[in-house]
N, C-alpha and C positions, 0 to 999 in steps of 0.2 A: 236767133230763135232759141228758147230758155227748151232744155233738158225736159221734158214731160214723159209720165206713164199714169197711162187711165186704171185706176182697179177695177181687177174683176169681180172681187164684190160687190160694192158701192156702183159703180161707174165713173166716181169723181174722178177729175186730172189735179194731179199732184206735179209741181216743181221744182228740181235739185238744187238747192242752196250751198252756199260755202260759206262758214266766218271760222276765222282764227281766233283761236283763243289762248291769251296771256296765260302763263305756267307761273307756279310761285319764285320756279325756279328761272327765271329770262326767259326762257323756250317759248313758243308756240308750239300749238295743238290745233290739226285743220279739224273741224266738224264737220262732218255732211249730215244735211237733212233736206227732206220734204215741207209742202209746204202747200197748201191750195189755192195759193196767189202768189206772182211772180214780185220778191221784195228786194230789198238791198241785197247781192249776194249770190244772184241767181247765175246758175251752171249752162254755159250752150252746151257742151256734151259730159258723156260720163268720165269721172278719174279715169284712168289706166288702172288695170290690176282690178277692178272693184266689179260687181254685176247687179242687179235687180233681183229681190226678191221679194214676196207680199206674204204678210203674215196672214196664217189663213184664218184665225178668228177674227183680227178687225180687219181685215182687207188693207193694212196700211203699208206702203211700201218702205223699203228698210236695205241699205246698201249692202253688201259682203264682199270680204275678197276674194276673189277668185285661187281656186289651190294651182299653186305651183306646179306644172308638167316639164 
């Protein structure tokens, strides 16, 4: 079952995505993003460390890490 949060704005269900992405320098870079349909990539649950939040002028949701305690 794919990662989902409905916004409170919209109402729409959005889904957690992951792709890596190539660095110039060999490395990888994880991406997280949303998505309104479940595509290559898609999340069963949230990273570790990271939380939900929703931007409040478009309702779009938008990962953060969580502060350190």
């Amino acid at each position: 079952m794919a990662y989902s949060v409905v916004s409170k704005k919209s109402g729409k269900t959005y889904f957690l995505h992951l792709r890596a992405q190539k660095r110039a320098d060999g490395g990888t870079t994880n991406l997280y993003f949303f998505a309104g349909e479940e595509k290559e990539g898609v999340l069963d649950k949230l990273p570790d460390g990271y939380k939900v939040i929703e931007n409040e002028r478009t309702g779009l949701p938008m990962l953060k890490r969580k502060d350190p305690k």
